[in-house]
PDB file of N, CA, C and O in Angstrom:
ATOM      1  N   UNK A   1     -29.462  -0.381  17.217  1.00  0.00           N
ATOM      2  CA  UNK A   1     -28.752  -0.598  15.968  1.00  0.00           C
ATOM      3  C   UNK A   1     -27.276  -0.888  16.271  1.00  0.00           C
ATOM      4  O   UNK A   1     -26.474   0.038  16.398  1.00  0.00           O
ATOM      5  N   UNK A   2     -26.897  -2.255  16.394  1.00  0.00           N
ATOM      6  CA  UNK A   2     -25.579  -2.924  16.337  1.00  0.00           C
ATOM      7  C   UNK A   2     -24.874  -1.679  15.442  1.00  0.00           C
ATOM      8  O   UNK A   2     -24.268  -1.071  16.324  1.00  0.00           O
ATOM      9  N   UNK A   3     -24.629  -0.992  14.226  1.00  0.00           N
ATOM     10  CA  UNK A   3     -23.452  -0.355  13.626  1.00  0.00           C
ATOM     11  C   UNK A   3     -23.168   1.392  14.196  1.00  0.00           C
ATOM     12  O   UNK A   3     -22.504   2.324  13.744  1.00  0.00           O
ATOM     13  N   UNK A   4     -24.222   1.178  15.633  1.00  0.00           N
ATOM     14  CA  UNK A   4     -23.441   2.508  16.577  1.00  0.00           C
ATOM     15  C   UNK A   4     -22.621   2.312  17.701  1.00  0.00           C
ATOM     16  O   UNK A   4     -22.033   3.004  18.532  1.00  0.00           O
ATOM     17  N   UNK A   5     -22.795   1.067  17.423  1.00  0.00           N
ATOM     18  CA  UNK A   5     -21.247   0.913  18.724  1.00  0.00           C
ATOM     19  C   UNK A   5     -20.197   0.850  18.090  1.00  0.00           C
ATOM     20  O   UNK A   5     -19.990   0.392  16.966  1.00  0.00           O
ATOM     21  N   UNK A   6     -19.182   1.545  19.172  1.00  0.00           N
ATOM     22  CA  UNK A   6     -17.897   1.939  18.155  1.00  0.00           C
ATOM     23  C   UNK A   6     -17.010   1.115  18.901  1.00  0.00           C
ATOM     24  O   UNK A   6     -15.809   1.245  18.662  1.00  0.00           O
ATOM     25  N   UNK A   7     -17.453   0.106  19.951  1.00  0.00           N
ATOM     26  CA  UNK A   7     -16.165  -0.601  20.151  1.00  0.00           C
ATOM     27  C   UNK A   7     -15.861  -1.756  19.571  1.00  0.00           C
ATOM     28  O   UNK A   7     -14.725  -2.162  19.815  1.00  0.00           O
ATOM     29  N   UNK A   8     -16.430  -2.319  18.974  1.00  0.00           N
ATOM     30  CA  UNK A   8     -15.844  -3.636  17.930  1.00  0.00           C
ATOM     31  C   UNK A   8     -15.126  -2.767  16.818  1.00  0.00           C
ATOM     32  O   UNK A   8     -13.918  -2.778  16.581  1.00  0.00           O
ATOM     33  N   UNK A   9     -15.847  -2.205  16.343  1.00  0.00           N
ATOM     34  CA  UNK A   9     -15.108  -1.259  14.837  1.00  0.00           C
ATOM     35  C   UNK A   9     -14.099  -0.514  14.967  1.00  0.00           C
ATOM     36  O   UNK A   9     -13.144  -0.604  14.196  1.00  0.00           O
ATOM     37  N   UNK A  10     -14.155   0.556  16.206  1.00  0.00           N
ATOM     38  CA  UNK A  10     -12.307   1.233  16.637  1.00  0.00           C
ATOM     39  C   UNK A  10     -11.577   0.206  16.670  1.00  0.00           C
ATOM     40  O   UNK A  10     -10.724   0.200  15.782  1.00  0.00           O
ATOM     41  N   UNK A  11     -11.576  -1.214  17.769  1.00  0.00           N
ATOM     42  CA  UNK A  11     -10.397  -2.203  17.452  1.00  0.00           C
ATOM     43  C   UNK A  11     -10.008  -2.475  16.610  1.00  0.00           C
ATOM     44  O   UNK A  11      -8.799  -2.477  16.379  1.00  0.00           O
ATOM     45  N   UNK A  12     -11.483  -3.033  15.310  1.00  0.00           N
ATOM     46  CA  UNK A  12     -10.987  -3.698  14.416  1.00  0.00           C
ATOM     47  C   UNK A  12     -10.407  -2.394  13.600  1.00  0.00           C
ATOM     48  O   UNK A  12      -9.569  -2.820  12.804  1.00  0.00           O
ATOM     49  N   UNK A  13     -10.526  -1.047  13.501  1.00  0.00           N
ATOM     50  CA  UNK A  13      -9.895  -0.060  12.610  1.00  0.00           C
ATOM     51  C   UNK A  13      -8.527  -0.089  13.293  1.00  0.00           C
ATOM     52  O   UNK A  13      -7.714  -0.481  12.455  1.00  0.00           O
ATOM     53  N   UNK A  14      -8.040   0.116  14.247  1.00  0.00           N
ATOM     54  CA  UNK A  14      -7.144   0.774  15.135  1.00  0.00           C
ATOM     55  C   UNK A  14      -6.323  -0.843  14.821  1.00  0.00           C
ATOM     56  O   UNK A  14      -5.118  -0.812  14.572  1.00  0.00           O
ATOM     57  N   UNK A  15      -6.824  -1.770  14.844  1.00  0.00           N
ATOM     58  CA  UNK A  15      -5.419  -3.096  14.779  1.00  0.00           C
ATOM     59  C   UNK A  15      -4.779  -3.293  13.266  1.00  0.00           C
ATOM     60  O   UNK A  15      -3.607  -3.457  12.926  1.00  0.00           O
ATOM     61  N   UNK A  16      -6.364  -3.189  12.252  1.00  0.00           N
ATOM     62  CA  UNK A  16      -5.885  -3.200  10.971  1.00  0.00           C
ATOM     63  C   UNK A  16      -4.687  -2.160  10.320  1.00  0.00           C
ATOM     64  O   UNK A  16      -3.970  -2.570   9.406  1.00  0.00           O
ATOM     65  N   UNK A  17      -4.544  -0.822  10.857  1.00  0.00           N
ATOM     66  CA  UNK A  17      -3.674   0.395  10.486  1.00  0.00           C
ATOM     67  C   UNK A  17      -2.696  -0.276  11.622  1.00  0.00           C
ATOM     68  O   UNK A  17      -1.580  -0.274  11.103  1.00  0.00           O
ATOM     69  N   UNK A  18      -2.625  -0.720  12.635  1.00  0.00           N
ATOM     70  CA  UNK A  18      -1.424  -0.989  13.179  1.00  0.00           C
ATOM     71  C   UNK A  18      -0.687  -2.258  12.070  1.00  0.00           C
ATOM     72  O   UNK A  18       0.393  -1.973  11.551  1.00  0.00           O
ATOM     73  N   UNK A  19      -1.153  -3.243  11.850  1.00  0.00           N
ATOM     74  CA  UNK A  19      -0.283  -3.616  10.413  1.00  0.00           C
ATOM     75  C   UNK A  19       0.006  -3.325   9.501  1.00  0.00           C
ATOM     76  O   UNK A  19       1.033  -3.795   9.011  1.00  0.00           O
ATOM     77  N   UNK A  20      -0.893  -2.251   8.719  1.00  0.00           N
ATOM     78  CA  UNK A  20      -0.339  -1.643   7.878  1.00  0.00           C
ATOM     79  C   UNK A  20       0.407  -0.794   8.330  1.00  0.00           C
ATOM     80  O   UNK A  20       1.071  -0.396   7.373  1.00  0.00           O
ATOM     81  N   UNK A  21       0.708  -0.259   9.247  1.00  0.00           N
ATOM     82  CA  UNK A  21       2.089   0.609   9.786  1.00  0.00           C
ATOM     83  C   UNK A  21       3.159  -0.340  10.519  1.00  0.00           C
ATOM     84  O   UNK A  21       3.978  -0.008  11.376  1.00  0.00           O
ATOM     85  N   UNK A  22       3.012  -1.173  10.149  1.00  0.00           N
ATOM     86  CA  UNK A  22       3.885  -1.625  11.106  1.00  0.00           C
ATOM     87  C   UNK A  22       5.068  -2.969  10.245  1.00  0.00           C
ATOM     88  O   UNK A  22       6.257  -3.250  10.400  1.00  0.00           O
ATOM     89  N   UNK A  23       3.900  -3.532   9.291  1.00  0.00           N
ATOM     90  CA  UNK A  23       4.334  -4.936   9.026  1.00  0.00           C
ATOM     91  C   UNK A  23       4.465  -4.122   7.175  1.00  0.00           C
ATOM     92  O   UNK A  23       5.537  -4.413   6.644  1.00  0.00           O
ATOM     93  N   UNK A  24       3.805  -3.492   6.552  1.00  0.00           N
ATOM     94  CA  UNK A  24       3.634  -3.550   5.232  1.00  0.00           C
ATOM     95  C   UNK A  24       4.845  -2.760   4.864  1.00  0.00           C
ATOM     96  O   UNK A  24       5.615  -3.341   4.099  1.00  0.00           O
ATOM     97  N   UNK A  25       5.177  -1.559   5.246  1.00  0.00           N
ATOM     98  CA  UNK A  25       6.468  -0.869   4.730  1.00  0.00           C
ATOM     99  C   UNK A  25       7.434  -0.766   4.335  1.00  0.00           C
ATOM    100  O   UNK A  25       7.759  -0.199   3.292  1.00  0.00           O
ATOM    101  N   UNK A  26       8.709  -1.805   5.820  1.00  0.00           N
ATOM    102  CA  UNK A  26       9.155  -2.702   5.254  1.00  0.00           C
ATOM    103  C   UNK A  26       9.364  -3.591   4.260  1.00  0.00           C
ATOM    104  O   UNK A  26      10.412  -3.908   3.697  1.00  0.00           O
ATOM    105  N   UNK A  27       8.207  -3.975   4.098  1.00  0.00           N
ATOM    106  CA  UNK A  27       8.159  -5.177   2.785  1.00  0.00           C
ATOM    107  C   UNK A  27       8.670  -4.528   1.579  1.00  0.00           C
ATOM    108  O   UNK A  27       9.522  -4.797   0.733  1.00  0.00           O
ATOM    109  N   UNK A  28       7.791  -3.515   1.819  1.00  0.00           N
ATOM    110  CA  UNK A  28       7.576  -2.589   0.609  1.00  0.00           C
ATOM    111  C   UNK A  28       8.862  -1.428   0.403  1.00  0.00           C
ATOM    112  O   UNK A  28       8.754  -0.704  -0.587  1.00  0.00           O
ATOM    113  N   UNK A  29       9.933  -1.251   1.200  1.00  0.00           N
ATOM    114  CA  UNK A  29      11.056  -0.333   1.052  1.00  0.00           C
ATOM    115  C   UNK A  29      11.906  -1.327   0.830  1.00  0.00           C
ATOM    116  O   UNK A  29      13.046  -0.891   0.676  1.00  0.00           O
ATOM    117  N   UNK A  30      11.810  -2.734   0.732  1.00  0.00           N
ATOM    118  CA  UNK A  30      12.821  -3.929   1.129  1.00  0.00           C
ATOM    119  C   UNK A  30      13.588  -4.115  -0.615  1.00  0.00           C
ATOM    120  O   UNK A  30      14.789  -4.292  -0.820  1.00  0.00           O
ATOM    121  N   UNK A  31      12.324  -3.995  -1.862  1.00  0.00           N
ATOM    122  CA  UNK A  31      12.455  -4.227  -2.878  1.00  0.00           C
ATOM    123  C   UNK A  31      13.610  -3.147  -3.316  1.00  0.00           C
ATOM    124  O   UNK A  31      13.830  -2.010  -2.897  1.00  0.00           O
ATOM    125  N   UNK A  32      14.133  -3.779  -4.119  1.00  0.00           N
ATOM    126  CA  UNK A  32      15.052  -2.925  -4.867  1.00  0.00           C
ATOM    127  C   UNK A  32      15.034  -2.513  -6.312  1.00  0.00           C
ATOM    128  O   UNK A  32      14.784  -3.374  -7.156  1.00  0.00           O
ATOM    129  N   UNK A  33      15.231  -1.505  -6.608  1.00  0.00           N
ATOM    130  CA  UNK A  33      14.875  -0.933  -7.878  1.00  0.00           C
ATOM    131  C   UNK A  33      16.254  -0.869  -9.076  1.00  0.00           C
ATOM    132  O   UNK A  33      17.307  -0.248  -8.935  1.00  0.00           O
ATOM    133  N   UNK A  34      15.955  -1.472  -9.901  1.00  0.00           N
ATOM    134  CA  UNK A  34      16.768  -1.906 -10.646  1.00  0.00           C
ATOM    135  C   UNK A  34      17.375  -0.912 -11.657  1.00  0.00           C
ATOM    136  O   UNK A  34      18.507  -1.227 -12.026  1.00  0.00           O
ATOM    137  N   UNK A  35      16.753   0.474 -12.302  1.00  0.00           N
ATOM    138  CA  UNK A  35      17.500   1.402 -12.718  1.00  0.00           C
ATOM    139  C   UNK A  35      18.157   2.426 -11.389  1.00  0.00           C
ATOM    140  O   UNK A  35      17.707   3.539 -11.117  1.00  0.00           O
ATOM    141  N   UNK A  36      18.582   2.176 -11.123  1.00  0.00           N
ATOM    142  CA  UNK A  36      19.362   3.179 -10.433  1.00  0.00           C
ATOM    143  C   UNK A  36      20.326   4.801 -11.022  1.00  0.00           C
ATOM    144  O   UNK A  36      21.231   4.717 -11.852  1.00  0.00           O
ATOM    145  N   UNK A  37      19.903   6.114 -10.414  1.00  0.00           N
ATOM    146  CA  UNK A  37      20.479   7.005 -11.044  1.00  0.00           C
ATOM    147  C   UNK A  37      21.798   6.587 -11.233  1.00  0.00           C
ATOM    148  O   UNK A  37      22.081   5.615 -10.533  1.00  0.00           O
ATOM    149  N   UNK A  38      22.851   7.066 -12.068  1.00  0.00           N
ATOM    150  CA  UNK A  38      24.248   7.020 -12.188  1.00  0.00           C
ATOM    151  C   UNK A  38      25.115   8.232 -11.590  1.00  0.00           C
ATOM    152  O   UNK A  38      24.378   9.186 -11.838  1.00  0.00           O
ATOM    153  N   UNK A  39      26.158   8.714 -10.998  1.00  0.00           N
ATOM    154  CA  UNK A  39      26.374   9.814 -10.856  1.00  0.00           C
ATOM    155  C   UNK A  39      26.571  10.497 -12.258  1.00  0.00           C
ATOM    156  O   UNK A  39      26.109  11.563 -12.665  1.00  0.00           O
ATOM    157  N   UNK A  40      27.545   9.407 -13.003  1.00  0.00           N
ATOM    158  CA  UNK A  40      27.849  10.605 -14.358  1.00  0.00           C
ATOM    159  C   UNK A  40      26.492  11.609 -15.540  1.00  0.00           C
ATOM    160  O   UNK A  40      26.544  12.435 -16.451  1.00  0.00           O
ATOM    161  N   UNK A  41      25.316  10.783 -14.686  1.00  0.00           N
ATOM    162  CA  UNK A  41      24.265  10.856 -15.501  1.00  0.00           C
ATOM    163  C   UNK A  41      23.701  12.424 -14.712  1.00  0.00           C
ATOM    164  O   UNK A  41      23.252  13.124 -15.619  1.00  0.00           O
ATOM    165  N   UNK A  42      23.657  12.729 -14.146  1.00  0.00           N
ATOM    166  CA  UNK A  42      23.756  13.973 -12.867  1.00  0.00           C
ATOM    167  C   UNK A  42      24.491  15.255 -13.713  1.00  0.00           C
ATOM    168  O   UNK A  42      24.136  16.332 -13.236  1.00  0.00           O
ATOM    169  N   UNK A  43      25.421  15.389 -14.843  1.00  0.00           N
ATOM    170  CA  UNK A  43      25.819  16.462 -14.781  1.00  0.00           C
ATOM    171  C   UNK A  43      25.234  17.703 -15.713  1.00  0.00           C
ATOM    172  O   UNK A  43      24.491  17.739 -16.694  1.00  0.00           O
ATOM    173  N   UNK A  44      25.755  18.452 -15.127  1.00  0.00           N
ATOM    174  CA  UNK A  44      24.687  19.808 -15.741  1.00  0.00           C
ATOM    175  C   UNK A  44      24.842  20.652 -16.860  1.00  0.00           C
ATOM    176  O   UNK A  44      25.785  21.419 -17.055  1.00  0.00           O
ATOM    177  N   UNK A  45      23.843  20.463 -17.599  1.00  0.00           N
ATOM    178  CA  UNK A  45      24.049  20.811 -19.296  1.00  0.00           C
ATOM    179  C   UNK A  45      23.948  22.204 -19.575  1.00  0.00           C
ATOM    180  O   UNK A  45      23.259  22.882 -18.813  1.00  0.00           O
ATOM    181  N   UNK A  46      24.658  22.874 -20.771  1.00  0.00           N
ATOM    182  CA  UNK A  46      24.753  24.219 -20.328  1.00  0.00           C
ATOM    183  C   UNK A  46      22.779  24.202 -21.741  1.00  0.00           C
ATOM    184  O   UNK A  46      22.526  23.585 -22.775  1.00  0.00           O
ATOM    185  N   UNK A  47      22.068  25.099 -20.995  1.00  0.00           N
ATOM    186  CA  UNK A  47      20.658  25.002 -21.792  1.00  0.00           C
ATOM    187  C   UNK A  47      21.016  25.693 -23.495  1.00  0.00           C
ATOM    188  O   UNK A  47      21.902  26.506 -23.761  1.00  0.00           O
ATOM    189  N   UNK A  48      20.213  25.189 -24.274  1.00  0.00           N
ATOM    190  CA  UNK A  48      20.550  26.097 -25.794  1.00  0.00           C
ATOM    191  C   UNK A  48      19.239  27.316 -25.984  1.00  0.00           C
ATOM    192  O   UNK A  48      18.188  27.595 -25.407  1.00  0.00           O
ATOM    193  N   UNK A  49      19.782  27.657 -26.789  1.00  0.00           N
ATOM    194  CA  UNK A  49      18.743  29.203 -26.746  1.00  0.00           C
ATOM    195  C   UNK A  49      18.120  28.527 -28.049  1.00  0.00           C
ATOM    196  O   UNK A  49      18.553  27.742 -28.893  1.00  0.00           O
ATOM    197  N   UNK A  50      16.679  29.307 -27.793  1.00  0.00           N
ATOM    198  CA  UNK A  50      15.599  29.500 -28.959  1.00  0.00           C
ATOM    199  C   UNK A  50      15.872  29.731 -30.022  1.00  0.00           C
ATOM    200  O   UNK A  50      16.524  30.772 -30.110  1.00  0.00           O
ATOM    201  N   UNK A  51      15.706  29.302 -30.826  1.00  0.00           N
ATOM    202  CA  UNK A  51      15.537  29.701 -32.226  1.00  0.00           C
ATOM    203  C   UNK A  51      14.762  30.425 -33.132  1.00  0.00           C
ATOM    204  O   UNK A  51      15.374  30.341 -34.197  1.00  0.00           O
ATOM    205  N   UNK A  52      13.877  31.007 -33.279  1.00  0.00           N
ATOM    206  CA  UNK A  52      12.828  31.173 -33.638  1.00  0.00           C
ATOM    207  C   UNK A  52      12.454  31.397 -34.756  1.00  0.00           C
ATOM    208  O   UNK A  52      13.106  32.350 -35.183  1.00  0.00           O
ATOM    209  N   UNK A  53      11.572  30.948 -35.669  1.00  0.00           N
ATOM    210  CA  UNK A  53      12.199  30.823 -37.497  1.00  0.00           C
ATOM    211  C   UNK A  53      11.532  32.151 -37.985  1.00  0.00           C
ATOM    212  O   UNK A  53      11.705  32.339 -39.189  1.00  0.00           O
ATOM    213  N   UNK A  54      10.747  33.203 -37.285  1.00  0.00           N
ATOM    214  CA  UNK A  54      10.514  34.142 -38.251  1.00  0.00           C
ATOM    215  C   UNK A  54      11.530  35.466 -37.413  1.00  0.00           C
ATOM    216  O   UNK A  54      11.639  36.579 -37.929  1.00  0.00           O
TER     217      UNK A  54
END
């Protein structure tokens, strides 16, 4: 049964994850994200207390 040899299939597993580690990441950290935090948007609110109506 040809699908118990593991040496065609380790290469082809072992080369395919070497591009995706290697070539895709990059691409993919390259984009830039268009809302960006603000610093003034960062500052720290003092919290309000409960209310509780009964």
């Amino acid at each position: 049964m040809p699908q118990l040899n593991p040496v065609p299939w380790f290469t082809i597993l072992f080369f395919s994850w070497l591009i995706f580690l290697t070539i895709l990441p990059p691409k993919v950290l390259a984009h830039k994200f268009p809302n960006e935090p603000s610093p003034e948007a960062t500052k720290a609110s003092k919290p309000q207390t409960w209310l509780w109506p009964w």
